[in-house]
C-alpha positions as a printed Julia matrix, in Angstrom:
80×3 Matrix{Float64}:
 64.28  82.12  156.06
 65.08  82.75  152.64
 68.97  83.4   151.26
 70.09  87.27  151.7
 67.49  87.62  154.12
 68.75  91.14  156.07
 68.18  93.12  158.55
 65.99  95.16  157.45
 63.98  92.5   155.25
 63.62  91.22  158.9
 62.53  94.3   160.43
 60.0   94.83  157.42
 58.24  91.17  158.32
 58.36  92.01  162.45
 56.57  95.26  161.43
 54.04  92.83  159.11
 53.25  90.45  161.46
 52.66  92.81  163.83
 50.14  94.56  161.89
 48.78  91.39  160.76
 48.78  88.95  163.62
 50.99  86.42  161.44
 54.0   84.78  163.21
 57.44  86.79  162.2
 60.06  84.24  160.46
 62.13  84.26  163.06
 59.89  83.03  166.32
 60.33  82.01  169.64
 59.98  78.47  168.37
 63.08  78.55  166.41
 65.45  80.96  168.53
 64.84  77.87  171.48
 65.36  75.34  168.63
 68.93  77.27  167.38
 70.02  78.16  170.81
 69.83  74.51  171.7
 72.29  73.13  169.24
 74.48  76.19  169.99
 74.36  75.43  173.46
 74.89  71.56  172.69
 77.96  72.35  170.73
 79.38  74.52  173.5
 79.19  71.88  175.8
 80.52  68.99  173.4
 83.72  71.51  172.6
 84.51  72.48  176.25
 84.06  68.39  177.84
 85.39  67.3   174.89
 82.19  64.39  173.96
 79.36  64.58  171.72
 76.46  65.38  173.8
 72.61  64.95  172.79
 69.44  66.16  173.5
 66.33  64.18  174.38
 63.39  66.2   173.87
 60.98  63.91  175.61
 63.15  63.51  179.12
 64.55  67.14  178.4
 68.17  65.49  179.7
 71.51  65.99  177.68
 73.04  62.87  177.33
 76.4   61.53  175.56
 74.53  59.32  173.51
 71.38  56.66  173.51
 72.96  54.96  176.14
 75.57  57.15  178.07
 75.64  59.4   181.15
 73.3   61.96  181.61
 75.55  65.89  181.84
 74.46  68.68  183.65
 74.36  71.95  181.38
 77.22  74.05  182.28
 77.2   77.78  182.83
 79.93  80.48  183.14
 81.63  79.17  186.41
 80.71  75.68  186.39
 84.09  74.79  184.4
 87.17  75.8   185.46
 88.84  78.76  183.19
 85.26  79.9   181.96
């Protein structure tokens, strides 16, 4: 997405793509992509380790050779 890119730049290529069958900028393929490391980074923050995703197994791990996590959700941790 190019630099400066607004909202209503982004509302302007929805509308485009739309019109013209052309995938927006910002598709479905890239929200799951950005809401993974968000959701990675959530997780390392709150248990305190780095933890990694493996694409192929589709497991979050705490490196190449460390424990498999679960993925937390509101209530799984205490105080969350």
């Amino acid at each position: 997405m190019p630099s400066g890119q607004n909202l209503l730049g982004m509302e302007k290529n929805w509308f485009e793509c739309i019109r013209s069958g052309k995938p927006p900028i910002g598709n479905i393929d890239l929200a799951l992509r950005v809401q993974t490391v968000i959701s990675l980074a959530e997780m390392s923050q709150r248990l305190n380790v780095a933890c990694l995703f493996d694409e192929r197994s589709r497991k979050i791990t705490t490196g190449p050779e460390g424990r498999v996590l679960e993925p937390i959700t509101y209530g799984t941790l205490a105080n969350s």
